[in-house]
C-alpha positions as CSV (number, residue, x, y, z in Angstrom):
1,X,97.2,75.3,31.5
2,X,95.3,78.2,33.7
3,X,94.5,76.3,36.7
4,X,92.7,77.9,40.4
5,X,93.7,76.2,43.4
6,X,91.0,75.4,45.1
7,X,91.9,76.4,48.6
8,X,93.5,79.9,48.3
9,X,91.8,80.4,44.9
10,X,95.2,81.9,44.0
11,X,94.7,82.6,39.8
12,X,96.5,81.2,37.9
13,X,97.5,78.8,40.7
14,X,101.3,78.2,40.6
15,X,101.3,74.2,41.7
16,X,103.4,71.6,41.1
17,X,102.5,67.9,40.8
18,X,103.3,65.3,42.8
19,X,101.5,62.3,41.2
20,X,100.3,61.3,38.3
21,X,97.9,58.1,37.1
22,X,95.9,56.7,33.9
23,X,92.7,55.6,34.7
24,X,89.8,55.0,32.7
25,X,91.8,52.5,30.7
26,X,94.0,55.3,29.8
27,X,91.9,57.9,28.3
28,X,91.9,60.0,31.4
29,X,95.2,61.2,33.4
30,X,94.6,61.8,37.1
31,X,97.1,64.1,38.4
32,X,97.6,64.9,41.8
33,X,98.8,68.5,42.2
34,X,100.3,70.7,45.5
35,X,99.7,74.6,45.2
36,X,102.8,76.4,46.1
37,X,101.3,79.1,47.3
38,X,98.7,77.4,50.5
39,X,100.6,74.2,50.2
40,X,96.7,72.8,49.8
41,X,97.4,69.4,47.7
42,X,93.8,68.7,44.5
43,X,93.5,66.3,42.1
44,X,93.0,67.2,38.5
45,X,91.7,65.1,35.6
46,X,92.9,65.0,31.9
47,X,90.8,63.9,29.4
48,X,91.1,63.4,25.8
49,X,88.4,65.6,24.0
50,X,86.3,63.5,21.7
51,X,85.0,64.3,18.4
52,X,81.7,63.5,18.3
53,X,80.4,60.9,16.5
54,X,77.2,60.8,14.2
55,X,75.1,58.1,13.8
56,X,73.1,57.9,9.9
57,X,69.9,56.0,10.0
58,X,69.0,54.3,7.1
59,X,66.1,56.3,6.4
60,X,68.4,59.5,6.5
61,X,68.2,61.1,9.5
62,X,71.6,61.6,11.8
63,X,71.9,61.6,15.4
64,X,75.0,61.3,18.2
65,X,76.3,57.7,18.9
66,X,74.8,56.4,22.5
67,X,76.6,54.0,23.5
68,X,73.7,53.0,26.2
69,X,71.8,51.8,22.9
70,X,74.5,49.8,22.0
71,X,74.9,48.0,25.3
72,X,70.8,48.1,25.8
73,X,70.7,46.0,22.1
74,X,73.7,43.9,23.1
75,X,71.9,43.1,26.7
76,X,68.8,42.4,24.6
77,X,70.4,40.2,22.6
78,X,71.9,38.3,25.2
79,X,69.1,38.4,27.5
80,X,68.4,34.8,29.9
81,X,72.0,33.7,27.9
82,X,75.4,32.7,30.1
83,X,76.8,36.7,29.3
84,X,78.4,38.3,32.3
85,X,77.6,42.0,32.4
86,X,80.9,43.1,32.2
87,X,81.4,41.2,28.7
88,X,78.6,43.0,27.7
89,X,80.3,46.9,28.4
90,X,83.5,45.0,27.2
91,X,82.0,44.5,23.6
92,X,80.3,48.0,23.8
93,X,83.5,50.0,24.5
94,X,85.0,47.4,22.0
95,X,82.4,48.7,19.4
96,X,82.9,52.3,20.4
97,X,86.7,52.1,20.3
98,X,86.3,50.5,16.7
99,X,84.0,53.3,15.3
100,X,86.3,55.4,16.9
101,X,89.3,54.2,14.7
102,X,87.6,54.6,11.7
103,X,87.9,58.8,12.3
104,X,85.0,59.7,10.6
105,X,82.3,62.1,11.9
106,X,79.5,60.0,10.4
107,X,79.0,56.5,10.9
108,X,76.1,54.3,8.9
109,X,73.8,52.7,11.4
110,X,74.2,49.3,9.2
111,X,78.2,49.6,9.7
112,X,77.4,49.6,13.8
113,X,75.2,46.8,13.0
114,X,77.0,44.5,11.3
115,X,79.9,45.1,13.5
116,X,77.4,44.5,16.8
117,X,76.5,40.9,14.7
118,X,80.6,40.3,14.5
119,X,81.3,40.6,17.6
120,X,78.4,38.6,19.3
121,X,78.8,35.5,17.0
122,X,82.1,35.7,18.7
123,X,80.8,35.7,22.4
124,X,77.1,33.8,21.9
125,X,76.2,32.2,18.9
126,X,72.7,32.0,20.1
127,X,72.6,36.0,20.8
128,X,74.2,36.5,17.8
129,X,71.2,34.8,15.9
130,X,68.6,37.0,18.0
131,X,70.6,39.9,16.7
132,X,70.4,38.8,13.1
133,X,66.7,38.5,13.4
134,X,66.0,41.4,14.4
135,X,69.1,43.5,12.4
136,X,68.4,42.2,8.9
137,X,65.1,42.1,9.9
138,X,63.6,38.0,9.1
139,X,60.3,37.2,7.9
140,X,60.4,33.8,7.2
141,X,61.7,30.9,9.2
142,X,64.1,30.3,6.0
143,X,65.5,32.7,6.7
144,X,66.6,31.6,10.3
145,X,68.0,28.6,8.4
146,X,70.1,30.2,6.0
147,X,71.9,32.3,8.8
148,X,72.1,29.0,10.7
149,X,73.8,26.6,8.3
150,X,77.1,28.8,8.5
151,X,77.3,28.5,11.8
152,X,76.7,24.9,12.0
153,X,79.4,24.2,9.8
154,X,81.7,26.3,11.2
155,X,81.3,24.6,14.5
156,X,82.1,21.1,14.6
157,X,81.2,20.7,18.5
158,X,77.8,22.0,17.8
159,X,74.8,20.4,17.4
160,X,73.6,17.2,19.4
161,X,76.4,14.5,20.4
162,X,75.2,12.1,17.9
163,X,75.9,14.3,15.4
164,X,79.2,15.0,16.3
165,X,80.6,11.7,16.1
């Protein structure tokens, strides 16, 4: 690795480093680094370089994953519901990592949803059901019903207390 030191600009800098750190969850190495020619201490970043991923629409077209859409649909979704923020850009790196693991360049726009309506049933049912409506796109209030009726049974806490019992 070429690096410049940026106090004497000595080319390629001769530096040793003293300290090094993961941050970013560990997928970037922060190393802190002394040149041995000024004696001038920097800090220098290593990052893992990403292949980029392609989102396929279902009419066809392709265009790069942005994960702001994916936390913008997931706020959406959760919007006026008990969701902290930070489980929000939880399930949206959660989402991304997944996608990630698959290690394909393309990814089918119905594969990120149905993986978006996986992971919110898991947080907020209620969300999840807003995601739903919109995702497979409900016309009909049956339709509401037949998504419903899964999660009802599922859940034997939910519903009224009467019902519980």
């Amino acid at each position: 690795m070429i690096l410049r030191c940026p106090f004497c600009k000595d080319t390629p800098a001769e530096s040793r480093v003293v300290d090094s750190r993961e941050s970013a969850g560990g997928l970037v190495i922060r190393r802190r680094r002394e040149c041995l020619v000024c004696k001038g201490r920097f800090t220098t970043y290593e990052r893992l370089e990403e292949t980029p991923l392609v989102v396929v629409k279902k009419d066809g077209r392709r265009e790069p994953f942005d994960r702001a859409k994916v936390l913008a649909s997931l706020a959406g979704s959760c919007r006026k519901r008990p969701v902290a923020a930070d489980t929000l850009e939880a399930l949206a790196d959660e989402i991304e990592r997944a996608l990630r693991e698959l290690q394909q360049p393309e990814i089918a726009s119905t594969a990120i949803g149905e993986l978006m309506m996986e992971r919110l049933r898991e947080v907020d049912k209620v969300a999840y059901v807003r995601y739903a409506s919109f995702y497979r796109e409900f016309r009909e209030p049956q339709d509401f019903l037949d998504e419903l009726r899964p999660l009802l049974t599922a859940d034997d806490d939910v519903g009224p207390p009467e019902a519980r019992a």
